[in-house]
Structures are given as structure tokens and as C-alpha cells.
C-alpha positions as CSV (number, residue, x, y, z in Angstrom):
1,X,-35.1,1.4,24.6
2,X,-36.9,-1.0,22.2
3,X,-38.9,-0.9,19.5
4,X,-42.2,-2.7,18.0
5,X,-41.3,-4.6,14.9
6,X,-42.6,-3.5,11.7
7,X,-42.5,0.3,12.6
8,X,-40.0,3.3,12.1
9,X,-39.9,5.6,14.7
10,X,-36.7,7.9,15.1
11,X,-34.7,9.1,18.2
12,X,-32.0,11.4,18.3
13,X,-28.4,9.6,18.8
14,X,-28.4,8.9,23.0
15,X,-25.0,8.5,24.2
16,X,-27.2,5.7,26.3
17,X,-27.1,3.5,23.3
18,X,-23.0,3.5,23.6
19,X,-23.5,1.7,27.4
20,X,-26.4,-0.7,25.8
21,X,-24.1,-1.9,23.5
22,X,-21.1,-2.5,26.2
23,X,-23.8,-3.9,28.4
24,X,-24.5,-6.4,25.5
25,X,-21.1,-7.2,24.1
26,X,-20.0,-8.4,27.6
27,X,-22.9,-10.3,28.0
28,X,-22.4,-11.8,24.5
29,X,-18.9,-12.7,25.0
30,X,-19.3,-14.3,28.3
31,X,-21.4,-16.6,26.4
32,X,-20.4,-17.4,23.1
33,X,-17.0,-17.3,24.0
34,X,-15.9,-20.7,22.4
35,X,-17.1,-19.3,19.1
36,X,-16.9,-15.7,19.1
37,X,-13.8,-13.9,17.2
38,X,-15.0,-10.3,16.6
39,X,-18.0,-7.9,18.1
40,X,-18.6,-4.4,16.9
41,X,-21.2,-1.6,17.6
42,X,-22.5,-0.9,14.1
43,X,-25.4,0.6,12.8
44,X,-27.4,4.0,13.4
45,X,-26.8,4.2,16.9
46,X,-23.2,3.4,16.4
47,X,-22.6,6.7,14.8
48,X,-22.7,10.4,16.9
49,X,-25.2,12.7,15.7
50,X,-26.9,10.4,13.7
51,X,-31.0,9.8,14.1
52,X,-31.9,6.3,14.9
53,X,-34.2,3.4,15.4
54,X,-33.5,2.8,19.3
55,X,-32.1,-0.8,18.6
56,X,-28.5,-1.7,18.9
57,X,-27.3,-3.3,15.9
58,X,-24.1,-5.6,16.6
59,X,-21.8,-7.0,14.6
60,X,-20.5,-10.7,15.7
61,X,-17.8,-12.4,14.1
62,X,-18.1,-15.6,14.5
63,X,-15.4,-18.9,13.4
64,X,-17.7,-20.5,11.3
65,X,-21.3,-21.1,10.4
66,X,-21.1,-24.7,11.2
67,X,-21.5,-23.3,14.8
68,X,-24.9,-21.3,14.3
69,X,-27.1,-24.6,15.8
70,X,-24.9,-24.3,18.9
71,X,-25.1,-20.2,18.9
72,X,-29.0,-20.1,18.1
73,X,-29.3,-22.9,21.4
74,X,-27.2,-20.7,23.3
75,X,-28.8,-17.3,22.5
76,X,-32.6,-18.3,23.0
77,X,-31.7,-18.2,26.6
78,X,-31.5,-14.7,26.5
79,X,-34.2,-13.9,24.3
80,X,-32.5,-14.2,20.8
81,X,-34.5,-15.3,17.9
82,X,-32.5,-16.3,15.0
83,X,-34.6,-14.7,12.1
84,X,-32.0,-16.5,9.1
85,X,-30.4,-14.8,6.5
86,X,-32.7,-13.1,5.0
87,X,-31.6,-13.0,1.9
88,X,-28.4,-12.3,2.9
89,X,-26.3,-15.5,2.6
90,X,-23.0,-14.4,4.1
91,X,-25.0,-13.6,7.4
92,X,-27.3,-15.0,9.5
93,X,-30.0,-12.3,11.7
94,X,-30.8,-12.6,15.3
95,X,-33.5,-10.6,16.9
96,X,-33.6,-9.9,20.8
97,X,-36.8,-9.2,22.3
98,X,-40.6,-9.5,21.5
99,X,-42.8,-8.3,18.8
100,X,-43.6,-5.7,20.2
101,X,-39.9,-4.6,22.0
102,X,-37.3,-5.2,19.8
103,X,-34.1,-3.8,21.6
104,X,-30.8,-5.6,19.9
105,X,-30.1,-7.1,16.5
106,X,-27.3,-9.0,15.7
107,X,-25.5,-9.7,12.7
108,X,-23.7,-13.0,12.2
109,X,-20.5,-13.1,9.9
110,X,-17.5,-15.0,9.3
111,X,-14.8,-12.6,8.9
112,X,-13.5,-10.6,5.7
113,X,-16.9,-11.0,4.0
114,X,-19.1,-8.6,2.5
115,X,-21.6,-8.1,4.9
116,X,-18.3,-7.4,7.5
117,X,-16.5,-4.9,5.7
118,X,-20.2,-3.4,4.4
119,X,-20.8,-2.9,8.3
120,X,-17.5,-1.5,9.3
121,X,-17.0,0.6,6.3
122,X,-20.5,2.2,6.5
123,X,-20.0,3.0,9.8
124,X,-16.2,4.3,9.8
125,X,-17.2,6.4,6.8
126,X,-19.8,8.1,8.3
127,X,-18.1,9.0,11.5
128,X,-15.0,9.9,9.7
129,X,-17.4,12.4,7.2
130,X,-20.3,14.4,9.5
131,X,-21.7,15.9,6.4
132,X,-22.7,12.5,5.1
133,X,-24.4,12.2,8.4
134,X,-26.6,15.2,7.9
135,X,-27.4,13.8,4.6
136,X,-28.6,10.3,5.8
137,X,-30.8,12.0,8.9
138,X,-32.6,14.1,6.3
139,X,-33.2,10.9,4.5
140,X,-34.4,8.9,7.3
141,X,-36.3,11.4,8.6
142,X,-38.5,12.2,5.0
143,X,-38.7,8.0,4.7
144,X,-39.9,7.7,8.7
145,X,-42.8,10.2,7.6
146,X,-43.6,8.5,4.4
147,X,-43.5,4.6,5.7
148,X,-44.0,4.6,9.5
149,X,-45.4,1.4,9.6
150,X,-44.1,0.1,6.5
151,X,-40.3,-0.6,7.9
152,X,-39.6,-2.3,4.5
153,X,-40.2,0.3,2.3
154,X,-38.2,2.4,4.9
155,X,-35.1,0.1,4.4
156,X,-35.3,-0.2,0.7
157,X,-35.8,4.0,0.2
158,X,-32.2,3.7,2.1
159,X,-30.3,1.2,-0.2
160,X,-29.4,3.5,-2.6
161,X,-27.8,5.9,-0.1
162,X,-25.9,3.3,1.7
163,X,-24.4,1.3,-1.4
164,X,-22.9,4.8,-2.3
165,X,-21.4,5.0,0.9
166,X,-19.9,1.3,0.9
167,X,-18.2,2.7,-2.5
168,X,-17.0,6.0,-1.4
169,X,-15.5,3.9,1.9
170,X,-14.1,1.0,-0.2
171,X,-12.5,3.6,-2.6
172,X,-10.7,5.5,0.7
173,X,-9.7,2.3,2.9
174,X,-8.8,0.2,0.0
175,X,-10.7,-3.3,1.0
176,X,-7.7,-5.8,2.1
């Protein structure tokens, strides 16, 4: 289970990627337990049914971003790159693995922001509603063909479907 960085290439959902991610989350809490407040399975292989990357996306909440110095030390040990925000400035992205084996990517928040109720939301919605997950495996699947090398143009062709989804969960749980 890992991927080369840069490409799109699609698996089925393996129930395998549920025991990753427990694997992982204990590990993770053993040691980031002085900062660590939250951890969630989120992501493509987070939700049955649905075709994925084979990378376990996590979700760690985290006290405060005064701490990420102390976190990025920490996680290096075990092969974490912190990659930045990227853009993204209530969230910080850490990469586990080489290159060319990319196998878990973590998500940094502090709690109740954007990027943490975008994560949960997407998610929830889409296990809660199975024929939005038919929708977004057609979708990936026609972007994998067109851009299988060319993961950012894979990501961007998915915006549009996933800000609709935010919206439609938002509307339904009612953001407190």
C-alpha cells in the first residue's frame, strides 16, 4: 500500500485500508500524545465503496500550531515530511514515506476550523448518501484516465464536486 508521488492510480476500497489506518492512529497517539486532541480516518479510503488512491489520509487535531516545530521533530522519526500548508493556512500537510512510496498523509488542524469540518463533513456525507459515491468514482475514474501523471490536474478536476458536497453536508448537519 503506497503510492509514487505525482501519479493517480485507483484501487477499489480494501477493507485493509480500515486496519492501516488503526495501525497508524495508535502509533500516532503513542507519540504525539502531549499534543494530540482529535484523529480521524478521512479521505477516499475512509469511505466503503468508494475508489481510491491507496494512501490513508488522517485527520489530526492538534492544541495549537505553536506546537508544529515539536510535532514535525517528533514525526521525522517515523518518516513524516512536513510538506506546509500548501496553500491551505488553517492546516499544515505531512507526508509519510518516499518519493516514490507515499503510504499516509496527514492533515494538521486546530479544531472547529474549516479544513476540520470540510474533512468530517465530506466524509459523513458521502457515507451517509451511497449515490453520491457512485457519482465521485465515475469522476475519479474519467480524471485518473485523463491526468495519470498529472495528480494536480486530477485534484483540481475534483474541486468542484467536493465544494458541492461540503454545501449539501453543511446545509444537513447545520455547522456548530
Amino acid at each position: 500500500m503506497a503510492l509514487q508521488r505525482g501519479i493517480v492510480k485507483l484501487e477499489d476500497h480494501n477493507n485493509d485500508w480500515n486496519l492501516e489506518y488503526e495501525k497508524e492512529k495508535e502509533l500516532l497517539k503513542n507519540v504525539l500524545k502531549d499534543y494530540l486532541e482529535e484523529i480521524h480516518h478521512v479521505g477516499s479510503t475512509s469511505i466503503p465503496n468508494l475508489k481510491a488512491k491507496p494512501i490513508i489520509d488522517i485527520l489530526l487535531v492538534i492544541q495549537s500550531f505553536k506546537d508544529i516545530p515539536k510535532i514535525t521533530e517528533i514525526l521525522e522519526d517515523y518518516q513524516y515530511e512536513n510538506r506546509g500548508q500548501q496553500g491551505i493556512p488553517d492546516r499544515y500537510f505531512f507526508a509519510k514515506g518516499p518519493d516514490n512510496a507515499r503510504s499516509h498523509y496527514l492533515h494538521v488542524v486546530e479544531g472547529h476550523t474549516d479544513t476540520y469540518y470540510n474533512q468530517l463533513y465530506f466524509r459523513d456525507y458521502l457515507i451517509n448518501h451511497p449515490e453520491y459515491v457512485q457519482k465521485y468514482n465515475d469522476l475519479k475514474e474519467d480524471l485518473a484516465q485523463k491526468y495519470a501523471s498529472e495528480r494536480p490536474k486530477y485534484t483540481a478536476g475534483k474541486k468542484e464536486f467536493i465544494n458541492n458536497v461540503i454545501k449539501l453536508a453543511k446545509e444537513e448537519y447545520k455547522e456548530s
